[in-house]
C-alpha positions in Angstrom: -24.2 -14.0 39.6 -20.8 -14.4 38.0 -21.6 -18.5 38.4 -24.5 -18.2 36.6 -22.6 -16.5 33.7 -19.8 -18.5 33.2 -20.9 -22.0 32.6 -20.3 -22.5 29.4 -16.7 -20.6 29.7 -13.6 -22.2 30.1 -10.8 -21.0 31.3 -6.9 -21.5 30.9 -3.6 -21.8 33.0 -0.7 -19.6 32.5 1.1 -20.5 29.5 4.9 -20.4 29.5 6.4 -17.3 27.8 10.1 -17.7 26.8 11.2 -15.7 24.2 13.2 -17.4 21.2 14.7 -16.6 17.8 12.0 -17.0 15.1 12.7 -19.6 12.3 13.2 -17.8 8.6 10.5 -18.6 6.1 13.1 -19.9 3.7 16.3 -22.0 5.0 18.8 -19.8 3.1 17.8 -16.7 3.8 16.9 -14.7 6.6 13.2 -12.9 7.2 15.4 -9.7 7.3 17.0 -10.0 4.3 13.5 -11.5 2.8 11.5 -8.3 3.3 14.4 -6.4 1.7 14.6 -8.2 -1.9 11.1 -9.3 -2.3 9.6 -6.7 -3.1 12.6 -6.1 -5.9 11.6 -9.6 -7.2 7.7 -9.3 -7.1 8.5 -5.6 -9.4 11.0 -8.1 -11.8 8.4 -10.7 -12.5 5.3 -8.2 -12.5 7.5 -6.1 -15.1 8.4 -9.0 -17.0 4.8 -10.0 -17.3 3.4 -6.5 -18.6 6.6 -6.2 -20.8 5.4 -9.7 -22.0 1.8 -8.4 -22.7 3.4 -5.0 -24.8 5.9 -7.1 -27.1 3.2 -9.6 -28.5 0.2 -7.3 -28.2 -1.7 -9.2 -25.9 -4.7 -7.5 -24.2 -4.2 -4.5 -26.5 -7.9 -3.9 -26.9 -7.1 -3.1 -22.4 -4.4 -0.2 -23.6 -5.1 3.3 -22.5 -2.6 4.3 -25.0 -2.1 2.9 -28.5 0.9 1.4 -28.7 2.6 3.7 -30.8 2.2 6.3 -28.8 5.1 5.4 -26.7 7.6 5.8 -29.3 6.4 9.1 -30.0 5.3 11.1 -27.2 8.1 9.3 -24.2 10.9 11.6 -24.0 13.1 8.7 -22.2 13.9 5.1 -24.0 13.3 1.9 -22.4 17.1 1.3 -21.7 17.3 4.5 -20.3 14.5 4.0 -17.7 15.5 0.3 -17.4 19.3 1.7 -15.9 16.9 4.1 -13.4 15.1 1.4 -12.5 18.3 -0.8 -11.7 19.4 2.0 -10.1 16.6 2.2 -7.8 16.4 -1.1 -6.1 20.5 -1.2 -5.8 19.5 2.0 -3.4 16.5 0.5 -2.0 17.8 -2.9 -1.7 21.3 -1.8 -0.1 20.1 0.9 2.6 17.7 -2.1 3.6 20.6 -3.9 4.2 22.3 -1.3 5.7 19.3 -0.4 8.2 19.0 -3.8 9.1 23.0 -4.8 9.5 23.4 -6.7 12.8 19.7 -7.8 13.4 19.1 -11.1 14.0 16.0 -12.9 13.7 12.9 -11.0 15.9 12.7 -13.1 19.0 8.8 -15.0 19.6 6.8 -16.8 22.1 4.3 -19.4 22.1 1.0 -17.1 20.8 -0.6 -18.7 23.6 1.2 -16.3 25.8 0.2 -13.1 24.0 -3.3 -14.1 24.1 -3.0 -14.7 27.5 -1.8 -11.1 28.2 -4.3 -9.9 26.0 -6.9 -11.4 27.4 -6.5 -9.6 30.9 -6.2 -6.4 29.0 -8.9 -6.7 27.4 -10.7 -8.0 31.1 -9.4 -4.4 32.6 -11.1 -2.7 29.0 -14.3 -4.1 29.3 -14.6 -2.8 33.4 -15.1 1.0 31.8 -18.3 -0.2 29.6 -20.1 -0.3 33.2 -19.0 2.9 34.7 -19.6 4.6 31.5 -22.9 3.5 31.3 -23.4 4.5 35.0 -21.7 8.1 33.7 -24.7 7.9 31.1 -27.3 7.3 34.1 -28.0 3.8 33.0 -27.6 0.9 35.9 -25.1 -1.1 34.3 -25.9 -4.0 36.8 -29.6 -3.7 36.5 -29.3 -3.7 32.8 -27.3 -6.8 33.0 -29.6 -8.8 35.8 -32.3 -7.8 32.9 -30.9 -9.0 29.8 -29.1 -11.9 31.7 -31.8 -14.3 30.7 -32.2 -13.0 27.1 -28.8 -12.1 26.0 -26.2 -13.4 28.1 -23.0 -12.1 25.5 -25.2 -8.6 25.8 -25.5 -8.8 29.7 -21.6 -9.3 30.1 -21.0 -6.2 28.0 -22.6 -4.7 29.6 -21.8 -5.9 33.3 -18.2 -6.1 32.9 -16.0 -8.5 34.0 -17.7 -8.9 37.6 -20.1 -10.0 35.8 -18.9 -13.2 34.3 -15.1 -14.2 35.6 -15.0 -15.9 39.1 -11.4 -16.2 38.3 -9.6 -13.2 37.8 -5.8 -13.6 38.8 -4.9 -16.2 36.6 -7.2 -17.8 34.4 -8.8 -15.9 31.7 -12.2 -16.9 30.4 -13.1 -18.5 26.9 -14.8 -15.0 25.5 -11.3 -12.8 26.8 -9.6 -16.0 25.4 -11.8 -15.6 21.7 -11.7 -12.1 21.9 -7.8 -11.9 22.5 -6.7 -14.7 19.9 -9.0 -12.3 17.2 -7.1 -9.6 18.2 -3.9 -11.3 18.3 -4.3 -12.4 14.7 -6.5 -10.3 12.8 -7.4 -6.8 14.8 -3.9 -5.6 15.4 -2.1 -6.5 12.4 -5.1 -5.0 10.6 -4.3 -2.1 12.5 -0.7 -2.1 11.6 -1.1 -2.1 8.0 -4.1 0.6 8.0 -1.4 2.3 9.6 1.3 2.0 7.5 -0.8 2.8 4.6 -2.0 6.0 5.8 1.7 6.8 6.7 2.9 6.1 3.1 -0.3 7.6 1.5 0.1 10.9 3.5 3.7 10.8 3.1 4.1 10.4 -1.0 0.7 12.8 -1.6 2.4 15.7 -0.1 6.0 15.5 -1.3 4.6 14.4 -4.9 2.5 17.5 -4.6 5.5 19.6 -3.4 7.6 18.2 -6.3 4.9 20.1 -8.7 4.1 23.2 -6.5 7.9 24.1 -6.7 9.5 24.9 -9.7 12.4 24.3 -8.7 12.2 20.7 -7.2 9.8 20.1 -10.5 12.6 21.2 -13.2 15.3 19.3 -11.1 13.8 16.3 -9.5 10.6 15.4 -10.5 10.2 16.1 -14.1 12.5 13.4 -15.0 9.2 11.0 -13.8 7.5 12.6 -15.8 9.2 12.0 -19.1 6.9 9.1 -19.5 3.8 10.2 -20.7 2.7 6.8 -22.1 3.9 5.1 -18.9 4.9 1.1 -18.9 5.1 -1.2 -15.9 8.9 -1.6 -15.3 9.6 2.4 -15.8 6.8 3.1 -12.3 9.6 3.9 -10.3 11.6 5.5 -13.2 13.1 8.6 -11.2 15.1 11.3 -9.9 18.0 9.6 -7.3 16.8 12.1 -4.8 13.0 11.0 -6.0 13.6 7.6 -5.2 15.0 8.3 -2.1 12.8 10.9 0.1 9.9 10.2 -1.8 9.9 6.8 -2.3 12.2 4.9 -0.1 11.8 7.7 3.3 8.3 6.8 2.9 8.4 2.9 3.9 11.1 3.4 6.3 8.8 5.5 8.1 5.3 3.5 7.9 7.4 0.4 9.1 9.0 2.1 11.8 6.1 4.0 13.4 3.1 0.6 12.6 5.8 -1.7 13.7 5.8 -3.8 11.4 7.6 -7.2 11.8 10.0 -8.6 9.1 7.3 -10.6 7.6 4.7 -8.2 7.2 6.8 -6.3 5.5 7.1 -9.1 3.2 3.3 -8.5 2.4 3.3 -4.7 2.7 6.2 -4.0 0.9 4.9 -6.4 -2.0 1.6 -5.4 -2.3 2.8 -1.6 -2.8 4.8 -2.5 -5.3 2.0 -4.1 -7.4 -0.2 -1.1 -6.8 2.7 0.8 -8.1 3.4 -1.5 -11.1 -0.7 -1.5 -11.7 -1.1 2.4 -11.7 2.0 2.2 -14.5 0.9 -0.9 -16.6 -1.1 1.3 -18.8 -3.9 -1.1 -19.1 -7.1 -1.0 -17.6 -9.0 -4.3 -16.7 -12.4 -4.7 -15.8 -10.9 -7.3 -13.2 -8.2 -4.4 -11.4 -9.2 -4.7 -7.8 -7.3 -1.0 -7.1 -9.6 0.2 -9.9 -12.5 -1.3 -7.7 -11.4 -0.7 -3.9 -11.3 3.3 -4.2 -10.9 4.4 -7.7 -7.5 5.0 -7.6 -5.9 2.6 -10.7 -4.0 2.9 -13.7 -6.5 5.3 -15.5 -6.5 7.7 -12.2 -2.8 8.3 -12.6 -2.1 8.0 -15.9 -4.1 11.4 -16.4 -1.3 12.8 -13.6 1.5 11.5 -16.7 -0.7 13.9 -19.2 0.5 17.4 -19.5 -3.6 18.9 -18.7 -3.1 16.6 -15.4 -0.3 17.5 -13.6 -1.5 19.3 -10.9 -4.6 16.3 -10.4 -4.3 13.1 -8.8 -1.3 12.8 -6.8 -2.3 10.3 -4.7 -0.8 6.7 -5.0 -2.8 4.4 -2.9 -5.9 6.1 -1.8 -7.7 8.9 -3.2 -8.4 10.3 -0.2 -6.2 13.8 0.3 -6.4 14.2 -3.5 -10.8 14.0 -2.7 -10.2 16.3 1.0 -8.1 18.8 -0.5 -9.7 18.9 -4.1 -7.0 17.9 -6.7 -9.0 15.0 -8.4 -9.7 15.4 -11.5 -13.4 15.3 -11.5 -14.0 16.3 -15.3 -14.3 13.2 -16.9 -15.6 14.1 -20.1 -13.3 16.4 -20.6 -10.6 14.0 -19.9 -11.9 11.8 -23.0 -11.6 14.6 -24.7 -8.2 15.5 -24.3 -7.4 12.2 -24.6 -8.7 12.0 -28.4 -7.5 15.2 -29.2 -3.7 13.8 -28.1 -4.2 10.8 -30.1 -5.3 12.6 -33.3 -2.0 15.0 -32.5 0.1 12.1 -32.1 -1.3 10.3 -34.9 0.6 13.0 -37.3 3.9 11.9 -35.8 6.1 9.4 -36.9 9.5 7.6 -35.9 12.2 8.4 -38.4 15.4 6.7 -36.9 17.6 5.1 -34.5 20.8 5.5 -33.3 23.9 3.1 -33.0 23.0 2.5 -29.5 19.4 1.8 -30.0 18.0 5.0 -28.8 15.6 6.3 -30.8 15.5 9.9 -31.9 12.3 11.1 -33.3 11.2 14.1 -35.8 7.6 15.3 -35.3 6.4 15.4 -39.1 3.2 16.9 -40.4 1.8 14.2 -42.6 -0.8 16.8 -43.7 1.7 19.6 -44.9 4.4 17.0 -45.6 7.3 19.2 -43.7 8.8 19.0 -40.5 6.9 20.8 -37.4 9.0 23.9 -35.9 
């Protein structure tokens, strides 16, 4: 049977499977060291841009906020959350450094050797689909002698691989080859990055959440975050020290160490966070976010956590998901608008009335309707 199967399969010799250190992306820098300051420089250049877009008032008709209403509702100036933000990747950039002192580059073989592997793992996989089927009370073998002139991808499912390999010590067959190469390249490393993502998601939605259950870690740590209420794109990580450490910095350690990811996925992971993070800050909403479109979760969904009504709503970052399970999304969306008009009518009655030697503006809250300053 298995000849009649396997015509059109071919198969493969052993491939050779030395190990060797991995060439760097860049000549000057190591993948290592890479994955450490890109994501630092992808958060500089996305900054710059949005900064860009506030100073000359492009895309303000995309503004959550009127402009103005940074000046007078932030509680923090720009310089000061610039020297938090500085602060922050010198910490994040320097225990990278640390964590990674004395690796060398990861060691690789030709691919053709891990789909080679793969290929007999998936061979000794695909020998359960018969004897579960034959758990089931279906004749696997029957099944596949029935379909085998219909279907013959269907009958070697089914069959197993008795079915198809005549080989099976050494040469794996063009499907486990096809099937291992896709796994190889796309399956696993999919795998690897759903899994960091649920690591980091679960990881920041329950200490963020913590950080606003206690009063304690709220009035100390986290409220400093929250000094932004009109947030802008360089002050999204704008923090606490200890903030930017277990809630921030803990959390990727973690989703890399337990998905595994290599040095250069990291690269990707670590720089596509930091746009998500830069996005949900940007304070602009485009009709062309594709966070706003994946799950719901963009700049809108947490800039109503920065309100003072929304604190104790949406304190997911990446996925809505535990904020959905565990019911702190803000599902009121009306009201929202609402509130929303009701704090720009407020803050319309407020104006700037100086700035100190060192460029920090103070602000007085004045009535324009009674003329006198607000107690």
């Amino acid at each position: 049977m298995a000849s009649n199967t396997t015509t059109d399969l071919s198969t493969s010799s052993t491939p050779t499977c030395a190990l060797s250190p991995q060439e760097s992306l860049l000549p000057w820098v190591s993948d290592n060291v890479l994955a450490i300051i890109l994501p630092t420089i992808v958060y500089a250049v996305a900054g710059a841009f949005f900064h860009l877009l506030d100073s000359y008032q492009i895309f303000s008709s995309h503004r959550i906020h009127p402009s103005d209403e940074e000046l007078k509702r932030n509680h923090v100036t720009r310089w000061e959350c610039f020297q938090a933000v500085l602060r922050y990747h010198v910490m994040q950039i320097s225990i990278g450094l640390l964590l990674n002192y004395g690796n060398g580059p990861a060691l690789v073989g030709d691919e053709a050797c891990k789909i080679h592997d793969t290929a007999f793992a998936i061979r000794n996989v695909w020998n359960v689909v018969p004897i579960f089927l034959n758990t089931l009370g279906i004749d696997a073998k029957q099944l596949n002698i029935a379909t085998l002139g219909t279907s013959t991808k269907f009958a070697q499912f089914v069959g197993g691989s008795d079915s198809y390999a005549s080989d099976k010590d050494n040469n794996p067959t063009a499907l486990e080859l096809s099937l291992a190469k896709f796994a190889i390249q796309i399956l696993i490393p999919l795998l690897q990055f759903t899994l960091a993502l649920i690591v980091v998601d679960t990881w920041i939605y329950f200490t963020h959440r913590l950080c606003h259950v206690n009063p304690t870690l709220y009035r100390l740590v986290h409220a400093q975050h929250h000094r932004l209420y009109v947030s802008y794109a360089y002050g999204a990580v704008y923090a606490h020290w200890l903030e930017t450490l277990f809630l921030d910095i803990l959390s990727f350690i973690l989703a890399t160490a337990i998905a595994q990811l290599s040095a250069r996925q990291s690269m990707l992971f670590g720089s596509l966070a930091t746009i998500k993070t830069i996005s949900d800050h940007c304070g602009y909403v485009f009709p062309w976010d594709p966070f706003r479109w994946v799950n719901g979760n963009g700049a809108v969904f947490h800039d109503l956590h920065h309100q003072s009504w929304g604190l104790k709503y949406n304190f997911s970052t990446y996925t809505v998901f535990w904020d959905n399970l565990l019911g702190t999304t803000w599902a009121d969306h009306e009201g929202a608008k609402k509130r929303y008009q009701r704090v720009r009518d407020m803050t319309a009655k407020r104006s700037v009335v100086m700035k100190d030697g060192a460029g920090s503006e103070r602000y007085e809250e004045r009535a324009v309707a009674q003329g006198k300053k607000e107690e």
